[in-house]
C-alpha positions as CSV (number, residue, x, y, z in Angstrom):
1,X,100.8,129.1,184.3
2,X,100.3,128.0,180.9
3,X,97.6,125.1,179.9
4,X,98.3,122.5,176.8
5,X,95.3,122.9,175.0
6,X,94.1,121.8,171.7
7,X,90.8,124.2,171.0
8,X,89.4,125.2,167.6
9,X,90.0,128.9,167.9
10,X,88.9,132.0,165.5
11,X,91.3,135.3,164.9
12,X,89.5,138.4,164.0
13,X,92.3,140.9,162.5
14,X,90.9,144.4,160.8
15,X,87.0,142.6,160.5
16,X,88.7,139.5,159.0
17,X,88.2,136.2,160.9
18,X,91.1,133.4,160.6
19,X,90.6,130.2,161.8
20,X,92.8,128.0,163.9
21,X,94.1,126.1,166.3
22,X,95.3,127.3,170.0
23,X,98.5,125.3,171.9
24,X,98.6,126.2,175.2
25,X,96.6,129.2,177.0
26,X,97.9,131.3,180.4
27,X,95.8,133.9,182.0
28,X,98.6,136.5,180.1
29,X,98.0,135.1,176.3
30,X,98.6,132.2,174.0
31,X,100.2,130.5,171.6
32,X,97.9,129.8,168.1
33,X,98.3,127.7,165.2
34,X,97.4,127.7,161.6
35,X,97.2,131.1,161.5
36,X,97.8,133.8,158.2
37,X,99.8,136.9,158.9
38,X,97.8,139.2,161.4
39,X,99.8,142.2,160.7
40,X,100.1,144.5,164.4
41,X,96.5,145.2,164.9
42,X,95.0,144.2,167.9
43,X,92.8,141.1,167.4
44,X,90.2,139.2,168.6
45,X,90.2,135.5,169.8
46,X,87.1,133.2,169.7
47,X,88.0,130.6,172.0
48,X,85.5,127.3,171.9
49,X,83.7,127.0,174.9
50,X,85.9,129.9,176.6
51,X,84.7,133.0,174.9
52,X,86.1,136.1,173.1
53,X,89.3,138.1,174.5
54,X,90.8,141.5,173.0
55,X,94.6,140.7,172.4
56,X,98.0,141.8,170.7
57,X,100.2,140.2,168.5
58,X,103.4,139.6,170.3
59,X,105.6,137.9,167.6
60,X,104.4,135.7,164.5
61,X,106.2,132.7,162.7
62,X,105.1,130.5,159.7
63,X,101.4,129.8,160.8
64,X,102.6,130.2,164.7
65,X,100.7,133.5,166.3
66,X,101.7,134.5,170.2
67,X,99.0,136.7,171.7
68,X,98.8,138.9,174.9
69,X,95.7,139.4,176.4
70,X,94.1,142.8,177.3
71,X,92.8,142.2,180.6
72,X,93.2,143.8,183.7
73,X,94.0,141.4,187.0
74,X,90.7,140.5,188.2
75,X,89.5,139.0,184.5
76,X,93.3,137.0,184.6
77,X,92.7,135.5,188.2
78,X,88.9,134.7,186.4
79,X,90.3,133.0,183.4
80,X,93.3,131.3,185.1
81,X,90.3,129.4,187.3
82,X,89.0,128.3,184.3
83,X,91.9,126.8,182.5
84,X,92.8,125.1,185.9
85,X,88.9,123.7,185.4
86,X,89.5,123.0,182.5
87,X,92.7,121.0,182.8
88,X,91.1,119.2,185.8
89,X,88.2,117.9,183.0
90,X,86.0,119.8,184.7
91,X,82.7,122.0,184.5
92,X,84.2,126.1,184.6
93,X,80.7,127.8,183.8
């Protein structure tokens, strides 16, 4: 289930860090704004207040970036429960 979200958000491609904005966030990956050209290396994302996550670019337009995450199915159930919190307004930690 995706989550409208409007997070400052940081893109670490080959050791360089893009900043940006993210969209909307699902346990699977998201969608990220204002982004340079990532290339196909697998990134990290900084998320504010969320944390770090290992992903892969899935398709790039203009500044637009879609990410999947690399996480197995117990950390997806872990960070769905948080954008559900956090969609609620409240406290995920």
């Amino acid at each position: 289930r995706r989550v409208a979200m409007d997070k400052a958000v940081e893109v670490k491609a080959r050791g360089t860090p893009y900043p940006g904005t993210i969209n909307d966030i699902s346990a699977g990956g998201s969608l990220t704004a204002e982004i340079e050209s990532l290339g196909d290396d697998p990134v990290e994302l900084s998320i504010d207040d969320f944390g770090q996550y290992h992903a892969s670019v899935v398709w790039q337009w203009d500044e637009s970036v879609a990410l999947a995450f690399d996480l197995n199915e117990d950390d997806q159930h872990s960070l769905q429960e948080e954008h559900e919190a956090f969609r609620r307004g409240t406290d995920f930690d």
